[in-house]
C-alpha positions as CSV (number, residue, x, y, z in Angstrom):
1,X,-71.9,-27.4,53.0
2,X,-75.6,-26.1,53.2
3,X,-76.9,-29.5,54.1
4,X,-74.3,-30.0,56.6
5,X,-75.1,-26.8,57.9
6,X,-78.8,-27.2,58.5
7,X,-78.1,-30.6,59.7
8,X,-76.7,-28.6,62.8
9,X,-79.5,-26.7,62.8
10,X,-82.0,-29.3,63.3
11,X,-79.0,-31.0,65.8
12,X,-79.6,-27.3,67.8
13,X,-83.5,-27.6,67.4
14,X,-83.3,-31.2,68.8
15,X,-81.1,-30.3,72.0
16,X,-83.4,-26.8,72.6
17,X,-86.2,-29.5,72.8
18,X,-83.9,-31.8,75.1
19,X,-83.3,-29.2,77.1
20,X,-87.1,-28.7,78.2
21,X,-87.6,-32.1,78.2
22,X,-84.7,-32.3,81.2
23,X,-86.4,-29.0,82.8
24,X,-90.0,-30.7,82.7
25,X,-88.1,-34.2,84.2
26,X,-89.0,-36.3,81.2
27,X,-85.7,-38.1,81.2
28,X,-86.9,-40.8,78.6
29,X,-87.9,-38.5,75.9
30,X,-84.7,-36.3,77.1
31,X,-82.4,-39.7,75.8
32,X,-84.2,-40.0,72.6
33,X,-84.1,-36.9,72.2
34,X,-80.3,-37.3,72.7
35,X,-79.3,-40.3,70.5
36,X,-81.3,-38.2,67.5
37,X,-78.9,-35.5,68.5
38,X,-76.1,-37.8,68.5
39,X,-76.5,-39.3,65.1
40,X,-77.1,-36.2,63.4
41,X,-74.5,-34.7,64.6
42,X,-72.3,-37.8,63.3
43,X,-73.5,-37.5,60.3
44,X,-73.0,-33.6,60.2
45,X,-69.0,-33.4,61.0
46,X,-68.1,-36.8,59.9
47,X,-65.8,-36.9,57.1
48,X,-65.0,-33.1,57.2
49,X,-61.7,-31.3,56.7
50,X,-60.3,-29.0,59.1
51,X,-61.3,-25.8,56.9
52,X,-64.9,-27.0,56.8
53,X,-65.1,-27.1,60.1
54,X,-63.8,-23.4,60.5
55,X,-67.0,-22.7,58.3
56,X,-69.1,-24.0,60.9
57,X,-67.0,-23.0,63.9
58,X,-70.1,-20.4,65.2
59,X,-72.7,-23.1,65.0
60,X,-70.1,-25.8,66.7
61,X,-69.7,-23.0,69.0
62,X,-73.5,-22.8,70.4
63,X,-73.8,-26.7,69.9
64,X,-71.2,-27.1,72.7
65,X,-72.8,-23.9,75.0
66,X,-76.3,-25.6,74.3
67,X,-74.8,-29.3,75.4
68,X,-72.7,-27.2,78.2
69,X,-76.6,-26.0,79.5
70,X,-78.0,-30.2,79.0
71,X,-75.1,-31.5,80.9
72,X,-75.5,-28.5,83.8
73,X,-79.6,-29.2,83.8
74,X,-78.8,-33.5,84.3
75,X,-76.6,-33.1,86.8
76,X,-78.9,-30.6,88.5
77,X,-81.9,-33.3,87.9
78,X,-79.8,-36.0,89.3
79,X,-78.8,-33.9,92.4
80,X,-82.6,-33.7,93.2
81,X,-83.0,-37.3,93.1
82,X,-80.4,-38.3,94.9
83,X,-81.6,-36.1,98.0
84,X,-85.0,-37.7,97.1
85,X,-83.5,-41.1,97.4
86,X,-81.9,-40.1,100.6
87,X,-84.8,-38.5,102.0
88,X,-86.8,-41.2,101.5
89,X,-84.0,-43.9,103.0
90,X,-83.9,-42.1,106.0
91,X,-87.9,-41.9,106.4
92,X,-88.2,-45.2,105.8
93,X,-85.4,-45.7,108.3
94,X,-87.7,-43.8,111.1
95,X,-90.8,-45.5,110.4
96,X,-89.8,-49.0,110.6
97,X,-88.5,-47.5,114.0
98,X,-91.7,-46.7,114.9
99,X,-92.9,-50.2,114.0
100,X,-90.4,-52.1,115.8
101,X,-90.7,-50.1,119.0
102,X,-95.1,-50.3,118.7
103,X,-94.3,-54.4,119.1
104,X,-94.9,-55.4,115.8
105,X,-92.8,-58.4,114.9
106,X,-91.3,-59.4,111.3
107,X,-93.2,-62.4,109.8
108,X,-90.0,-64.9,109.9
109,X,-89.8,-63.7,113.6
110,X,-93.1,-65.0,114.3
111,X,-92.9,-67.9,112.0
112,X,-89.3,-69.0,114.0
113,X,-91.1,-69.8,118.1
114,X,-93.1,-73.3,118.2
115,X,-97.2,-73.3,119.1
116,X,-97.3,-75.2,121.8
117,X,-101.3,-75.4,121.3
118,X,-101.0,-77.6,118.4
């Protein structure tokens, strides 16, 4: 039961790290971070019975508030992106305004009238 224990441990260690990893934006190392979570966690509750798990029902406990805190810092991370995304959309949107209105022509527009020079 000790091993299992500080098996959650290191799982809680891991997802602490995870956590900053979200906060600093470093998604990749944030997913690695995550399957290593994942697995050990696996391995942790397994095979147990349900009076094993009441031995370990305070450390399940602050796994789920620690993967409550990971879910709540994605979704705010992929909240800024989106209105990244979108901000950029609607500036590229405006500038090729701006170019179309200054004259300039796609290449396939050029490329589509004759040259009657040659």
């Amino acid at each position: 039961m000790t091993a299992r224990s500080l098996m959650l441990d290191k799982a809680l260690s891991i997802g602490r790290r995870e956590l900053g990893c979200l906060s600093e934006g470093d998604v990749f190392a944030a997913e690695k971070l995550a399957h290593d979570r994942e697995r050990i966690l696996d391995e942790a509750i397994g095979d147990l019975s349900r009076e094993s798990l009441q031995v370990l029902a305070d450390k399940l406990v602050e796994m789920k508030s620690l993967h409550d805190e990971i879910t709540d810092e994605a979704r705010r991370l992929r909240e800024t992106l989106r209105q990244d995304l979108t901000s950029m959309k609607r500036k590229n949107r405006r500038i090729a305004g701006y170019s179309y209105g200054a004259g300039n022509m796609p290449r396939l527009a050029k490329e589509r009238f004759l040259n009657k020079e040659s």
